[in-house]
Residue frames relative to the residue before (quaternion, step in Angstrom):
aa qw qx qy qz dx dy dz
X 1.0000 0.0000 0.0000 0.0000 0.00 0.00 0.00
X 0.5296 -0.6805 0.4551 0.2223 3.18 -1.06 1.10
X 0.0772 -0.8049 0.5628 0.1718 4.03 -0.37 0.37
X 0.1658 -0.7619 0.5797 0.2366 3.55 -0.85 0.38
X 0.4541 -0.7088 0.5352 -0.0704 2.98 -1.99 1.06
X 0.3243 -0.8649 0.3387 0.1791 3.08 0.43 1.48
X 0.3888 -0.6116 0.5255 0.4456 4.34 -0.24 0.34
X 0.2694 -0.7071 0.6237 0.1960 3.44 -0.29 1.01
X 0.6704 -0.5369 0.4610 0.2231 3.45 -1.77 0.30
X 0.2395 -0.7443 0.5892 0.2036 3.16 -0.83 0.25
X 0.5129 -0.6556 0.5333 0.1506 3.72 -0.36 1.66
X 0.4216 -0.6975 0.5312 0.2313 3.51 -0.82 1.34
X 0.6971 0.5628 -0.2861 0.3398 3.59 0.80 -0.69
X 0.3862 0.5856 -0.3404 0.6262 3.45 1.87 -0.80
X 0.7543 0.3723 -0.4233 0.3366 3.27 -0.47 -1.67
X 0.6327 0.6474 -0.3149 0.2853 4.00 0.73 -0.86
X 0.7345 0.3936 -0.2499 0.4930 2.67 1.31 -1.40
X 0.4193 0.6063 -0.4729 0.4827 3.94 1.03 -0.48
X 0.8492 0.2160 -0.3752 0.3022 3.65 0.23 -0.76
X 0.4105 0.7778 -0.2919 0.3760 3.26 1.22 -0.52
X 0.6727 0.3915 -0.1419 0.6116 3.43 1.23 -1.23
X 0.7423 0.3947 -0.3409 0.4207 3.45 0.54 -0.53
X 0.5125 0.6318 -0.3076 0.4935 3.48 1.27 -0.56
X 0.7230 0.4319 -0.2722 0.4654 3.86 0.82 -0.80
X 0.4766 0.6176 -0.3065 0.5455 3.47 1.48 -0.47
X 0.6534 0.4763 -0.2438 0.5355 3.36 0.63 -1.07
X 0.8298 0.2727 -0.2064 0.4410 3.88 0.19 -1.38
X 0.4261 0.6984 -0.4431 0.3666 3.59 0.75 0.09
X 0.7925 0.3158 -0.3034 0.4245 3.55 0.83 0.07
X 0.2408 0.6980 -0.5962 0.3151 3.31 1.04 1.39
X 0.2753 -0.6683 0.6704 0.1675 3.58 -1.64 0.99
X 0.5304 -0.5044 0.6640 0.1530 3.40 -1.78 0.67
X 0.6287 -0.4998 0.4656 0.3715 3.69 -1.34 0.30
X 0.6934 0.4732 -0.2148 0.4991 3.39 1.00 -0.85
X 0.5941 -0.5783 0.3776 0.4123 3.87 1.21 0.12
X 0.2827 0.8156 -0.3127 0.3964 3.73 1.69 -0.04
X 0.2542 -0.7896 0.5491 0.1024 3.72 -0.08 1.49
X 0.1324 -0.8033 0.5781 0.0551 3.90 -0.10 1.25
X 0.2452 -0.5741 0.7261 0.2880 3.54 -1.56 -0.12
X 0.0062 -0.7697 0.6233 -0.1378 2.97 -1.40 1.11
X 0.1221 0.7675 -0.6144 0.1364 3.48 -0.01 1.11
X 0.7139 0.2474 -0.4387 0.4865 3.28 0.84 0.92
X 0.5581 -0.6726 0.3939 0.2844 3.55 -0.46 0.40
X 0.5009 -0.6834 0.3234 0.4214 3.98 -0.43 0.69
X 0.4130 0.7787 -0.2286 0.4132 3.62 1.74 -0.61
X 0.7635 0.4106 -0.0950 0.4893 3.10 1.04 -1.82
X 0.6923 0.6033 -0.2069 0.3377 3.28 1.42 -0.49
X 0.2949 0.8101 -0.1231 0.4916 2.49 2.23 -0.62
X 0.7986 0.3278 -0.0267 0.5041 3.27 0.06 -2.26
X 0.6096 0.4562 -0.4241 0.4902 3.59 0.80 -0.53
X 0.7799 0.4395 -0.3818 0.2298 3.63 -0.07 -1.40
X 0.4257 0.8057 -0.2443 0.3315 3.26 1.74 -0.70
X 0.6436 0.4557 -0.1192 0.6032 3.47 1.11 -1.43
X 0.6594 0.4095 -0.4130 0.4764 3.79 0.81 -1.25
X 0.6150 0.6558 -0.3631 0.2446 3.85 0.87 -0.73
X 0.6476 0.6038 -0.1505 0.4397 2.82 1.06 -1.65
X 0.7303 0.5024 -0.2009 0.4170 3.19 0.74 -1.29
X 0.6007 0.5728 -0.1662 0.5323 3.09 1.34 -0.64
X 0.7700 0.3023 -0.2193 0.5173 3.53 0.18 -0.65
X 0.4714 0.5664 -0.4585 0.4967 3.97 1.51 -0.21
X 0.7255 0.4909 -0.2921 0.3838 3.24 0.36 -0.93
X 0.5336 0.5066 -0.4307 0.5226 4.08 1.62 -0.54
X 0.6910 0.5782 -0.2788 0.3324 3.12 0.42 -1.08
X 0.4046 0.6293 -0.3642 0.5546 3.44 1.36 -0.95
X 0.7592 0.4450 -0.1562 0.4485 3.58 -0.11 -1.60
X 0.3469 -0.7233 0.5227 0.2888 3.27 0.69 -0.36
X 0.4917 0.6140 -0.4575 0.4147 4.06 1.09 0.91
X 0.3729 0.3489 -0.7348 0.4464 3.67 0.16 1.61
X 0.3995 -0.6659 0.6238 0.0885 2.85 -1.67 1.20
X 0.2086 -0.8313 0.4903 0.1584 3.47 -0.73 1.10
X 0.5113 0.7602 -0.3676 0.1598 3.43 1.34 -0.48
X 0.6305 -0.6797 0.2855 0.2429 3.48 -0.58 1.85
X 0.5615 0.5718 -0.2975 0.5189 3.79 1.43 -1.25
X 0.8699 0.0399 -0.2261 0.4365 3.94 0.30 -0.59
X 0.3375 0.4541 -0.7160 0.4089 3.59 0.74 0.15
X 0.6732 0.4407 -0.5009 0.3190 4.14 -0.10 -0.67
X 0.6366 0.6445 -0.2869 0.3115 3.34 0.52 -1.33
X 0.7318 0.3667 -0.1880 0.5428 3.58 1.02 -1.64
X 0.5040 0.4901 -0.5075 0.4983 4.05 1.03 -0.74
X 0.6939 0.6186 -0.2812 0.2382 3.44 0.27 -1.38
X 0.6820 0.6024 -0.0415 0.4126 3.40 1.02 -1.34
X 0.6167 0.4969 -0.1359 0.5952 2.83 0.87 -2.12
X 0.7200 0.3846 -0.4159 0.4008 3.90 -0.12 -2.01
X 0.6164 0.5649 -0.3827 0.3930 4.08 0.41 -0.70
X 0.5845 0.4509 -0.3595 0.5708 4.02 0.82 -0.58
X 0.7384 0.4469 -0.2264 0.4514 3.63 0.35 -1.68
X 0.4762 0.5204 -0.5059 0.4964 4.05 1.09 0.15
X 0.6328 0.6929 -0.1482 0.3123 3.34 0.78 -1.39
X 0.7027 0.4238 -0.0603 0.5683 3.31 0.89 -2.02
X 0.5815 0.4745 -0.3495 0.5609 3.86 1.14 -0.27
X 0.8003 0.2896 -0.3667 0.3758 3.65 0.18 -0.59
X 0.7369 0.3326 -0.3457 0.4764 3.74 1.33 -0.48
X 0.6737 0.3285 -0.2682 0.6052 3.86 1.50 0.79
X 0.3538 -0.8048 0.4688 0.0859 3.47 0.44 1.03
X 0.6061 0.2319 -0.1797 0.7393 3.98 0.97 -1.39
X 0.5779 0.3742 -0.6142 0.3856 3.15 -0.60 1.29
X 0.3692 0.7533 -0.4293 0.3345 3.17 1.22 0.11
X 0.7668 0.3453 -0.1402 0.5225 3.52 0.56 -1.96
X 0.2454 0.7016 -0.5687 0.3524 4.23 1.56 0.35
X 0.4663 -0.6385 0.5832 0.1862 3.49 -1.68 0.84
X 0.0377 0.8669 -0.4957 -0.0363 3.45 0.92 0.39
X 0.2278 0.7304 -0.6201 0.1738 3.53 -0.69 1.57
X 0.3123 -0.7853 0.5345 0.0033 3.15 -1.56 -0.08
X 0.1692 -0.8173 0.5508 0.0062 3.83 0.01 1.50
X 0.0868 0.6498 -0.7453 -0.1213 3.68 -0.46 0.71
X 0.3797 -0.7234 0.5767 0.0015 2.82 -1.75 1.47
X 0.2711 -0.7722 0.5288 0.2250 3.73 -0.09 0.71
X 0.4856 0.6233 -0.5805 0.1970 3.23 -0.59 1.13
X 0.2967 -0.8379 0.4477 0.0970 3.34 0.17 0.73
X 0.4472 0.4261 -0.4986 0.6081 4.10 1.43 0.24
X 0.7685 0.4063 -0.3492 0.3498 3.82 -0.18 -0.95
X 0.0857 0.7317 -0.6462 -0.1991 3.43 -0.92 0.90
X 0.1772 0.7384 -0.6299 0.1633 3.63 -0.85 1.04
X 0.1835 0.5958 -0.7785 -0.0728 3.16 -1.97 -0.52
X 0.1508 0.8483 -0.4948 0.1133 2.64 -2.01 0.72
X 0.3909 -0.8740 0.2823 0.0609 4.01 -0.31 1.60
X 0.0521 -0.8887 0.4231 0.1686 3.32 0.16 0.89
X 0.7723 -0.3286 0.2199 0.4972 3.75 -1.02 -0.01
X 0.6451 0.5215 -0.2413 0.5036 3.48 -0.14 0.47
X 0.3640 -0.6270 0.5907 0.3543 3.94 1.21 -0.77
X 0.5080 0.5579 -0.4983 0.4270 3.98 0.64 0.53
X 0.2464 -0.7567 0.5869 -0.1493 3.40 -0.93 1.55
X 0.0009 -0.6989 0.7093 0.0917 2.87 -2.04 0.61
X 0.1381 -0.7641 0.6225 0.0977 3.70 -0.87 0.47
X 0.2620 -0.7305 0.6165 0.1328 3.79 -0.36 1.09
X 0.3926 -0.7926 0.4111 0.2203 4.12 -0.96 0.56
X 0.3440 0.6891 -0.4427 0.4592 3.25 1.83 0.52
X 0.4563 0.5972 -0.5263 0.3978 3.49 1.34 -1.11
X 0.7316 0.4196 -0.1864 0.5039 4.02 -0.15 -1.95
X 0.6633 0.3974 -0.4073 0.4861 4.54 0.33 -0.38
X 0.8223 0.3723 -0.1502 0.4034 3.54 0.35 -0.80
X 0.8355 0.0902 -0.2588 0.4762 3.68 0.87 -0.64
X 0.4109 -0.6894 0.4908 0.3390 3.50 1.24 0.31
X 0.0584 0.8725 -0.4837 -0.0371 3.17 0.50 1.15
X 0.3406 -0.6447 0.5873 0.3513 3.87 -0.73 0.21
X 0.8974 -0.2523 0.3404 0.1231 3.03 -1.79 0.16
X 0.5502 0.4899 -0.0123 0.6762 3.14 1.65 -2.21
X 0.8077 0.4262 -0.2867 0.2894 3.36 0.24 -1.37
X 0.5562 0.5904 -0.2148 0.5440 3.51 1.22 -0.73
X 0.6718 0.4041 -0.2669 0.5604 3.92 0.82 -0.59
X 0.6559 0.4321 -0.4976 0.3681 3.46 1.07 -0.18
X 0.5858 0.7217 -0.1975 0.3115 3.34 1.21 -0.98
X 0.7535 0.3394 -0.1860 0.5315 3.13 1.13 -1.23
X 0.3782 0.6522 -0.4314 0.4955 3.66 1.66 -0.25
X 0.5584 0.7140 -0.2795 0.3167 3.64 0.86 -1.07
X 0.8187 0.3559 0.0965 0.4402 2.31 0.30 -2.37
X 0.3597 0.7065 -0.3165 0.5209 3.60 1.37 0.02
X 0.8843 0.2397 -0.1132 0.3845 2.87 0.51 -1.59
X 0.4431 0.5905 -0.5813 0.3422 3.62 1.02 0.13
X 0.5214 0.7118 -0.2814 0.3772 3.54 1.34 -0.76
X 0.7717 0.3208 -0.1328 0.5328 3.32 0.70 -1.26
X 0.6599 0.4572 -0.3471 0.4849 3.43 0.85 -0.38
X 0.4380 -0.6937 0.4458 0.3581 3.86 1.22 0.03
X 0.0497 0.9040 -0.4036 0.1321 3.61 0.96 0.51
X 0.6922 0.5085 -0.2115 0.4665 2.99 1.37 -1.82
X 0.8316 0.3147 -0.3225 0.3246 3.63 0.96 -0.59
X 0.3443 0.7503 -0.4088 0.3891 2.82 1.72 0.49
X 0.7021 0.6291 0.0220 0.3330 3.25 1.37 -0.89
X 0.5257 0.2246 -0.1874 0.7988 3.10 2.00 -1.11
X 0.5219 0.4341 -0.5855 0.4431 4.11 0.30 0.51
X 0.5112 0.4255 -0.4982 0.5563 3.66 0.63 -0.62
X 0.7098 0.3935 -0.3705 0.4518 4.11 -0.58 -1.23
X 0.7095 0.5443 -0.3168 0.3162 3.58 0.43 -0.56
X 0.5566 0.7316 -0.0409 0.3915 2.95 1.99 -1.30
X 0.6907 0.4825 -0.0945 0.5303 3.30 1.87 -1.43
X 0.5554 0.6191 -0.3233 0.4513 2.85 1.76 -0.85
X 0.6152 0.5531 -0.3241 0.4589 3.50 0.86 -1.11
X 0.5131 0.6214 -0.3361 0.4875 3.75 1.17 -0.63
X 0.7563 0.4371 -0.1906 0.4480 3.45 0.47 -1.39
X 0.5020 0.5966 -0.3585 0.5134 3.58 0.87 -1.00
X 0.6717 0.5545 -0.3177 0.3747 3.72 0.17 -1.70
X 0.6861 0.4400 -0.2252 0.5338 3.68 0.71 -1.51
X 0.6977 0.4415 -0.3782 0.4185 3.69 0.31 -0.98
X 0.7583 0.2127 -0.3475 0.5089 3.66 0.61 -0.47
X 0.6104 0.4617 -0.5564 0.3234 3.63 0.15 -0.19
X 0.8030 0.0415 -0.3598 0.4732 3.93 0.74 -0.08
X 0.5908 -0.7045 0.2738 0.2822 3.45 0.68 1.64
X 0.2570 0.6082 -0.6394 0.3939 3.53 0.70 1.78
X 0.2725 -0.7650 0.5836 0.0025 3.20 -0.76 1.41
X 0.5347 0.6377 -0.2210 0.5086 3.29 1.27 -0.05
X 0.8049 0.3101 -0.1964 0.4663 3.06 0.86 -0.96
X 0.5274 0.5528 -0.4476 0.4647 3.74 1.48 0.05
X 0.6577 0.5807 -0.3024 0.3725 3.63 1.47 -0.70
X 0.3780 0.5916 -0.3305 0.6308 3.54 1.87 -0.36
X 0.5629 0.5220 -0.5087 0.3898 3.78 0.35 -1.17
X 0.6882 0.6219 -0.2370 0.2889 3.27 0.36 -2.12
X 0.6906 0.4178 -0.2232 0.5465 3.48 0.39 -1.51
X 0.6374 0.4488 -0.4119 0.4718 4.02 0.35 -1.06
X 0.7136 0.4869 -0.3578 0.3544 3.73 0.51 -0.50
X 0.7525 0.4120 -0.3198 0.4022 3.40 1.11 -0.35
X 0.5581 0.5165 -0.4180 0.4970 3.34 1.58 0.03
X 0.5888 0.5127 -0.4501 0.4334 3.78 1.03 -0.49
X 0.5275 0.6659 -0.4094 0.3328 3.87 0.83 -0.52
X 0.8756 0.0728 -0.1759 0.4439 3.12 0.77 -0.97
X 0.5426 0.5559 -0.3641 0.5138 3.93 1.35 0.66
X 0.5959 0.3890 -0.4934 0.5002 4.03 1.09 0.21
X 0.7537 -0.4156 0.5048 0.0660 2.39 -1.85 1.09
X 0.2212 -0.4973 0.5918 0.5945 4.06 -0.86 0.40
X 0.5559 -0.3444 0.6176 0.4370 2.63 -2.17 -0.92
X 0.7897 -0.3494 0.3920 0.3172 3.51 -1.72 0.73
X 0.7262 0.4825 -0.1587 0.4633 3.51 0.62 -1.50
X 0.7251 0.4547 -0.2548 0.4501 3.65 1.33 -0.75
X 0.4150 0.7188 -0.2199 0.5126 3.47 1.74 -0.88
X 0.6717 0.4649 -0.2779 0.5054 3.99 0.59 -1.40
X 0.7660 0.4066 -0.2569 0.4265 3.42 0.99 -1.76
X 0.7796 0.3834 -0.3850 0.3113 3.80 0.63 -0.13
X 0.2863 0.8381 -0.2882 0.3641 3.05 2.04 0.54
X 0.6708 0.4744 0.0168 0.5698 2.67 1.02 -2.00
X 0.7796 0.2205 -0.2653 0.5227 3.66 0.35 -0.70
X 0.4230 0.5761 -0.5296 0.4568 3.94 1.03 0.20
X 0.7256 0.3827 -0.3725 0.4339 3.78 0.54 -1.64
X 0.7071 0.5057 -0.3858 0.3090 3.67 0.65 -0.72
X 0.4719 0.6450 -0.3730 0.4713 3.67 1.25 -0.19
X 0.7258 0.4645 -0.2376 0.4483 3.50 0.66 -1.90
X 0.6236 0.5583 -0.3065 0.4532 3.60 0.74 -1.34
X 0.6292 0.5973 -0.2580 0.4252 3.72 0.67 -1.14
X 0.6623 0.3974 -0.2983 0.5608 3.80 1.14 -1.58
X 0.6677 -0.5362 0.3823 0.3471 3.67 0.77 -0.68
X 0.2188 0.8669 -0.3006 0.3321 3.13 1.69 0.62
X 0.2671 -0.7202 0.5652 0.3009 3.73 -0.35 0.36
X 0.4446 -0.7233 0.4621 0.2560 3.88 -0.80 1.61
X 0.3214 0.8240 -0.3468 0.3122 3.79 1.22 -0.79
X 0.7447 0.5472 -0.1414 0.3551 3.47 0.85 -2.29
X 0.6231 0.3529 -0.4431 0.5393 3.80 1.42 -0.65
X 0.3170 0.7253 -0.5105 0.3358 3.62 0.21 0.20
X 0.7749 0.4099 -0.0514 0.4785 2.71 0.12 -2.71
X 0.6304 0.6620 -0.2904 0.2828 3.65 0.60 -0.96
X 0.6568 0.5758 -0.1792 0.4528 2.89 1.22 -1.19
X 0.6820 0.5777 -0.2670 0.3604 3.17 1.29 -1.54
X 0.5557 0.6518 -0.2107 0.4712 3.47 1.66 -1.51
X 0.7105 0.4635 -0.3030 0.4342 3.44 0.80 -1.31
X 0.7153 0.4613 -0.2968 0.4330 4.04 0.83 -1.01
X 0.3496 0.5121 -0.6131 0.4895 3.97 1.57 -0.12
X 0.8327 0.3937 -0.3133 0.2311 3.63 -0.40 -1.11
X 0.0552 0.8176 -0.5463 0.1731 3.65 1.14 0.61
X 0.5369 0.7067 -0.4541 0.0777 2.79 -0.78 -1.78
X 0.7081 -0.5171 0.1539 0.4556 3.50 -1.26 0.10
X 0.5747 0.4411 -0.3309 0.6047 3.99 1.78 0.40
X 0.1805 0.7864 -0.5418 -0.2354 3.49 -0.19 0.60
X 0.8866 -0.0883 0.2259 0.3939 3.22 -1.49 -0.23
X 0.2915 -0.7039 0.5951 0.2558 3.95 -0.58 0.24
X 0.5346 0.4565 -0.5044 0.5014 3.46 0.86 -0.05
X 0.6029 0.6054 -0.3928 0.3401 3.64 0.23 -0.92
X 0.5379 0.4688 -0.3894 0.5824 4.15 1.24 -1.01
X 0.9355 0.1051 -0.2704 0.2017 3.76 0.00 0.29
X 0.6862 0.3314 -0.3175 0.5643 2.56 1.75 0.50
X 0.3640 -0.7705 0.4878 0.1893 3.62 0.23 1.32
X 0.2656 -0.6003 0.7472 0.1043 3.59 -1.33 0.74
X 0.1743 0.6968 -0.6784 -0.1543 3.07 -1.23 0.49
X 0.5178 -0.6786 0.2204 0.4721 3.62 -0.79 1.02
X 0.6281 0.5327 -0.5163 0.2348 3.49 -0.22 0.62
X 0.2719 0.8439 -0.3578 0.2930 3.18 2.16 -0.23
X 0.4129 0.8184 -0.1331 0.3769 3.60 1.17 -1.23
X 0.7990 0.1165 0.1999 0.5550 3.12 0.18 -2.18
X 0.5580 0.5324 -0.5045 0.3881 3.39 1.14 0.00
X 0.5719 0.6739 -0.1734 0.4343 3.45 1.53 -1.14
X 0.5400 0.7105 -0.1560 0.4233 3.18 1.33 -0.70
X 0.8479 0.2033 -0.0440 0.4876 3.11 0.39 -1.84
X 0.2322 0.6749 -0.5101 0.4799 3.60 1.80 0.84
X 0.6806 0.6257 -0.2965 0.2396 3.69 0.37 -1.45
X 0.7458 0.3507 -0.4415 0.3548 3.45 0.31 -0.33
X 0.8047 0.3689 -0.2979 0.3571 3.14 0.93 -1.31
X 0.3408 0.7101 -0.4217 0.4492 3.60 1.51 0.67
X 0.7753 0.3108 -0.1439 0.5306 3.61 0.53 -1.41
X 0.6392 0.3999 -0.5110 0.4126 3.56 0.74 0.90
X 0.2332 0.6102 -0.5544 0.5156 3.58 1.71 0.64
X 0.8478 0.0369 0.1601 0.5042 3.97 -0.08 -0.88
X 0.1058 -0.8714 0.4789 -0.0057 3.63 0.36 1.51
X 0.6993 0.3735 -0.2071 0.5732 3.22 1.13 -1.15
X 0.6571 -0.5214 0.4390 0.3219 4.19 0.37 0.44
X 0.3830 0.6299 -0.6409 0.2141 4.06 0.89 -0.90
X 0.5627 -0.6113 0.5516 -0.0734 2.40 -1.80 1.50
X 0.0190 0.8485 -0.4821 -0.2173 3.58 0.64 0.86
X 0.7890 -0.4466 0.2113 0.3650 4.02 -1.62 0.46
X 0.2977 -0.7947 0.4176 0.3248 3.24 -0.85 0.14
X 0.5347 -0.7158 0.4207 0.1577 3.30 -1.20 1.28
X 0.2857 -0.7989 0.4199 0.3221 3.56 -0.36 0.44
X 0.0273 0.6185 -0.7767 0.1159 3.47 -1.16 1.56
X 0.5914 -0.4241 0.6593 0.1891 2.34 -2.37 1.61
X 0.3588 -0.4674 0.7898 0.1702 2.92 -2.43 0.74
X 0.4518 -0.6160 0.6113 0.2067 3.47 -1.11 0.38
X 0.3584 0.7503 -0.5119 0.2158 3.89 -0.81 0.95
């Protein structure tokens, strides 16, 4: 006797995870500026429109507090600096052009960070200038940096990693059919987006294209050196909140170093390239 076999269903969560996996296959063959094979299961576009909203939301919430700094001496200093890098990042990244390029100094003086999301939207924290006395040089390396996670698509490099674990979690939730626990995936992925760390390998590349940015605006290459040095005084048994995303390893230092000569023959005489216009945040 023939028996019949109903067309079973296909489980909405499977069907997710089928694409999810097939989608990373697919984005796995983004390249970095440096020639760097990226995963990307979100698109640099999308990263874009998201960080936007995380910005906004974010910087509403300084403002609330009353921590955009309005003072006339460094809104110039950082517009100044910064608009000189962002001249730079336009001529050796063209679609950075139509980028919202801005900047939130944040008055706190404990927090030493900064930092650029997809889009060219910044934050500079005023511990950075209380704690490492930063020069001029030193500050153009940083934001050269932080620039470049931007231009190098970093940020989706980052919520593709969070996106990546998620695809992990999903796997477990349906293989012992806990729907619950693939929805945890979901939520765990948007908090990893914006709490991982680059990756070591991404850190070198926005090094390297950070010093070439500063050096380019007219920066002295020397300053990522010194920076570094300034940044490892503040160890101790608190470090630095910049440091949670941007690992040091101890050769960082001397890796930064032997960049310098063949950097400062990009721009021998210092010329000061133009400044770009970037909003201060207020």
């Amino acid at each position: 006797m023939t028996r019949y076999h109903p067309r079973e269903k296909t489980d909405p969560m499977k069907r997710l995870l089928l694409i999810l996996i097939a989608g990373a296959a697919l984005a796995a063959c983004a390249t970095s500026p440096t020639g760097r094979k990226q995963l990307m299961l979100i698109s640099p576009e999308a990263a874009i429109v998201e960080s936007k909203q995380a910005y906004l939301s974010t910087v509403g919430e300084f403002d609330k507090q009353q921590k955009l700094i309005d003072d006339p001496k460094m809104m110039d200093r950082v517009a100044t600096i910064t608009g000189r890098l962002v001249s730079i990042a336009i001529q050796m990244y063209p679609n950075s052009a139509s980028w919202e390029w801005s900047v939130a100094i944040v008055d706190d003086p404990e927090v030493v960070n900064a930092w650029c999301m997809a889009g060219g939207r910044m934050a500079v924290y005023t511990g950075l200038f209380d704690k490492l006395k930063l020069t001029d040089d030193e500050f153009a390396q940083i934001m050269g940096h932080e620039i470049s996670h931007a231009l190098a698509n970093h940020t989706a490099e980052r919520m593709s990693r969070a996106m990546a674990t998620t695809v992990g979690v999903i796997a477990v939730g349906v293989a012992s059919d806990r729907p619950a626990a693939s929805m945890a995936g979901a939520a765990m992925a948007a908090k990893l987006a914006l709490e991982l760390p680059n990756s070591r390998t991404a850190e070198s590349e926005a090094d390297q294209i950070g010093m070439e940015l500063a050096v380019r605006a007219g920066y002295d290459p020397d300053a990522a050196a010194t920076l570094w040095q300034k940044m490892g005084s503040l160890g101790g048994s608190k470090p630095p909140q910049f440091l949670s995303t941007h690992p040091a390893p101890a050769n960082r230092e001397s890796a930064l170093a032997a960049m310098t000569p063949a950097m400062r023959k990009l721009n021998p005489t210092g010329q000061k390239a133009p400044v770009h216009p970037v909003q201060i945040v207020r």
